[in-house]
N, C-alpha and C positions, 0 to 999 in steps of 0.2 A: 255247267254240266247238266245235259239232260236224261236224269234218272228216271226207267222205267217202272212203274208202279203198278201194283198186284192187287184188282181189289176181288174180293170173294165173299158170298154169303155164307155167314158165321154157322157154324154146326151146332152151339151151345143154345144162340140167343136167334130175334129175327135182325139182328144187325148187318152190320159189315166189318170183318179185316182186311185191313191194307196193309201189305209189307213190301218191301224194297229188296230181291233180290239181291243187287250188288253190295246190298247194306247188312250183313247177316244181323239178325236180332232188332233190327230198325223196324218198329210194325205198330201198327196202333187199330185201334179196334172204337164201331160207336154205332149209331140206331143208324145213321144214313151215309149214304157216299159223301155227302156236301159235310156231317161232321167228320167224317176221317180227313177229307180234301183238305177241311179248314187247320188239322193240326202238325199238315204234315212236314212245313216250312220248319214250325219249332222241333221236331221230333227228328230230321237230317240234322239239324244245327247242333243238337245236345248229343247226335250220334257223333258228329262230325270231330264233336269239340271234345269230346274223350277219347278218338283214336288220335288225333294231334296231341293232348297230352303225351298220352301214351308215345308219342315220337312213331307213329303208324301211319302205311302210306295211305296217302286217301283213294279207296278203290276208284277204278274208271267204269264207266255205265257201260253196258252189256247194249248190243243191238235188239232194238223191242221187235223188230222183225225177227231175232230170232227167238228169243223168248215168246213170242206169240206160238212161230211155227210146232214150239214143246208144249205152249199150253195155250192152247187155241178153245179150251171153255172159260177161261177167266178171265177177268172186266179186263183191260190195260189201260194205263195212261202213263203222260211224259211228266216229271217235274222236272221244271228249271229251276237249276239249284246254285249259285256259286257258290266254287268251293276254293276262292281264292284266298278268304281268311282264316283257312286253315291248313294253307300249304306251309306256314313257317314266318318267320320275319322276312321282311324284303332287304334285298341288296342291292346297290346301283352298281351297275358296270356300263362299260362301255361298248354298245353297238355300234358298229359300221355298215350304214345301209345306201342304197345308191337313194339321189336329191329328187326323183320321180317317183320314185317305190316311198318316201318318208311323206312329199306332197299328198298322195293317196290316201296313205294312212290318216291323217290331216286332217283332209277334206272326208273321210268315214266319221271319224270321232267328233265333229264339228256338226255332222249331221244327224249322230244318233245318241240316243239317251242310254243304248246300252255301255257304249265305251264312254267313260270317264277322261281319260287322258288317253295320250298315246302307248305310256308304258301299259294302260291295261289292255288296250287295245293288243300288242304283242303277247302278252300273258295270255289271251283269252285263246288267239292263233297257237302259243305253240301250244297250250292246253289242247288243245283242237286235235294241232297235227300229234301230240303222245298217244293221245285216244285212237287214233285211227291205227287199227292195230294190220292194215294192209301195205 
């Protein structure tokens, strides 16, 4: 999931805050961009990991084109974040998929370092297609 991110000069200090709109209360604060940037992997993770406790759905990311178009004086950026180990335990079931559409899949996963296997490979798509809220 790619999470838009918020950064702004801080009002108190000459730092920066970064917070995560789709993440309410997810925000971290420090003297430069590159310290917030560096904390912000663990700071989704410990959000992440107490709304799964909590049996909470994990928000979906907000379009940064629109979030821009509302605040078009503050920094933006994207983090890639996965948020597959905190969707719940896994289940195996049974898909049926046509033997040209399963080859493709195949030869992606085979090719990139982002999919692991095939089933995350599918995880990642319908993640994809839920987000897309058109």
């Amino acid at each position: 999931m790619k999470y838009p991110v918020k950064i702004n000069r801080s009002k108190v200090s000459n730092g920066y805050e970064l917070s995560i709109p789709d993440l309410p209360g997810c925000q971290v604060k420090g003297d430069s961009i590159e310290s917030v940037m560096t904390n912000i992997h663990q700071i989704i993770a410990d959000h992440l990991q107490i709304l799964a406790e909590y049996g909470e759905v994990i928000p979906h990311a907000t379009s940064i084109d629109h979030l821009v178009a509302e605040q078009p004086n503050a920094i933006w950026a994207l983090v890639d974040f996965d948020i597959t180990p905190y969707l719940g335990k896994s289940h195996k079931i049974n898909v049926t998929l046509p033997e040209l559409l399963i080859k493709q899949i195949d030869d992606r996963v085979s090719k990139s370092e982002q999919y692991k296997t095939r089933s995350g490979f599918i995880a990642s798509a319908c993640i994809a297609q839920l987000t897309n809220k058109g």
